[in-house]
N, C-alpha and C positions, 0 to 999 in steps of 0.2 A: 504494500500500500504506500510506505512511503518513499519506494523507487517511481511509482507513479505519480504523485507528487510532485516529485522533485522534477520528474521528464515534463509534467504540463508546466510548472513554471520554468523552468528553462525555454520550453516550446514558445510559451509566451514574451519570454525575454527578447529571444532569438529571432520573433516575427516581428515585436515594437522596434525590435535595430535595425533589421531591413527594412523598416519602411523608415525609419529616417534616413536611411543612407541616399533616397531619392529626394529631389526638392518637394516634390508633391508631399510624399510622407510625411515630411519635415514641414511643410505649409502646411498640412492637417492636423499633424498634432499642435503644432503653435495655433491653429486655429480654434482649435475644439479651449485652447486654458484660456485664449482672450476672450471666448464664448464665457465661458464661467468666470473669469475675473469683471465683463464689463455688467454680466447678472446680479454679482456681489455689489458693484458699485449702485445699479437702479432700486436695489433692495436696501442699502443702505439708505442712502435719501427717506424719509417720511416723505408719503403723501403729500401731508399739506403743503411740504416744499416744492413739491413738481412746478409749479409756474414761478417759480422764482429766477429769477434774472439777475447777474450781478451788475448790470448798469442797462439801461434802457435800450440801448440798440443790439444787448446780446439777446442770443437763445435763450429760452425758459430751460430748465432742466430738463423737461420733459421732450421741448420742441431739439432738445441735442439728439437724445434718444431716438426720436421719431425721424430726424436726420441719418443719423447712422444707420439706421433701419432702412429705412428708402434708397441709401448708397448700395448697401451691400445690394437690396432686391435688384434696382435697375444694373447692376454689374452683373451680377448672376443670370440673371434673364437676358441681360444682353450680350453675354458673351459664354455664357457657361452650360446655362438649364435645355434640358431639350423637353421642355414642356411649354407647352401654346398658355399666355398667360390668358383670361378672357373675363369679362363683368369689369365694375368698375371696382377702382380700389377701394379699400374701408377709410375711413376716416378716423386715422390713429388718434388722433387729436379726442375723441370721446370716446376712448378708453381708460376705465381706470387702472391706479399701478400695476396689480397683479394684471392686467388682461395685458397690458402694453409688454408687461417682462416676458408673459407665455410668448405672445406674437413675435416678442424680440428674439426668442431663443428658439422658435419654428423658424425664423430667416435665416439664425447661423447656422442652423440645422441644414436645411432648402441646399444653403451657398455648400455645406459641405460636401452633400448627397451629390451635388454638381461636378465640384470640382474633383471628387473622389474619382465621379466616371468619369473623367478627361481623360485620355491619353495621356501618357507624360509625351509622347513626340508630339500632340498638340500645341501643348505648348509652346511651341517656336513658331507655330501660325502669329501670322499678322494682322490685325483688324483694324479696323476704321475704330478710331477714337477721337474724339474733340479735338483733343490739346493734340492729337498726328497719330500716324500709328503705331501702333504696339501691338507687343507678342503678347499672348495672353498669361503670359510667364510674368510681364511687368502688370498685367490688368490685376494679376492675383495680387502684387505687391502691394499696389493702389488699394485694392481691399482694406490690407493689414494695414495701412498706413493711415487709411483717411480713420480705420476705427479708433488706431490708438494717438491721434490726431484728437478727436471727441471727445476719447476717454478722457483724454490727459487735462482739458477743459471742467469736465463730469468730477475730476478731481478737485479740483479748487473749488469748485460749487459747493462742494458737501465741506471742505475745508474752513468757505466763510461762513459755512451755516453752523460752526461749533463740531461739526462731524468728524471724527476718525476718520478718514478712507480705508478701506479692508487692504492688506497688507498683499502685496504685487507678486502676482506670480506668473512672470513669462513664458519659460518653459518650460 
């Protein structure tokens, strides 16, 4: 019993290192802890702060949230998901905390289910993007970037609101 044991964790071992050994791998699992670190940070905030703004022309905490959210989906859908998106969007904006965190954490979910079935030789395709083209190797980066970009905003929010930020975990 405890030879098998030891062969499933190892088994396990041995499959989490191969798949970091690929970028993809390596972008999925840093994906899946910024999943759970930026959840830790929406659940920290109370409620009643979600519209709180630190100066008038920024985002609400909520409206960061609902930012980051919209990036990931339009990057995923436009360059990753092979699902026909269709109906109109919801209106995140009237959701409360908990429904907005589920919602949030079915996007990082959606973005990984995508990016998981890409090819890794996909990845060197090049598409039309705004700012010029890109491989979708850099679309993925833009992902990570623009989330912890947000996050790192979501961080001082909760900062001047008297809050702890929950303690960073990258990878």
């Amino acid at each position: 019993m405890q030879k098998l044991l030891l062969f499933c964790i190892l088994l396990s071992i041995s499959t989490t290192m191969a798949q970091q050994t690929t970028f993809k791998g390596a972008f999925l699992e840093k994906w899946n802890n910024s999943r759970d670190y930026i959840l830790e940070v929406a659940e920290a905030m109370p409620e009643e702060y979600y519209d709180y703004k630190p100066t008038p022309k920024q985002m609400s905490f909520k409206e960061q949230l609902i930012h980051i959210q919209g990036n990931i989906m339009w990057l995923d859908r436009s360059y990753f998901s092979q699902e026909q998106v269709t109906g109109e969007p919801k209106d995140y904006n009237l959701l409360d905390k908990a429904a907005l965190i589920q919602s949030l954490k079915n996007t990082f979910d959606d973005a990984y289910r995508s990016i998981d079935q890409t090819q890794e030789s996909d990845l060197k395709e090049t598409v039309k993007f705004f700012a010029g083209p890109k491989s979708k190797l850099q679309i993925m980066n833009l992902m990570q970037d623009h989330v912890s970009h947000h996050r790192g905003q979501l961080l001082v929010y909760l900062n001047l609101k008297g809050i702890t930020p929950p303690g960073y975990s990258g990878w």
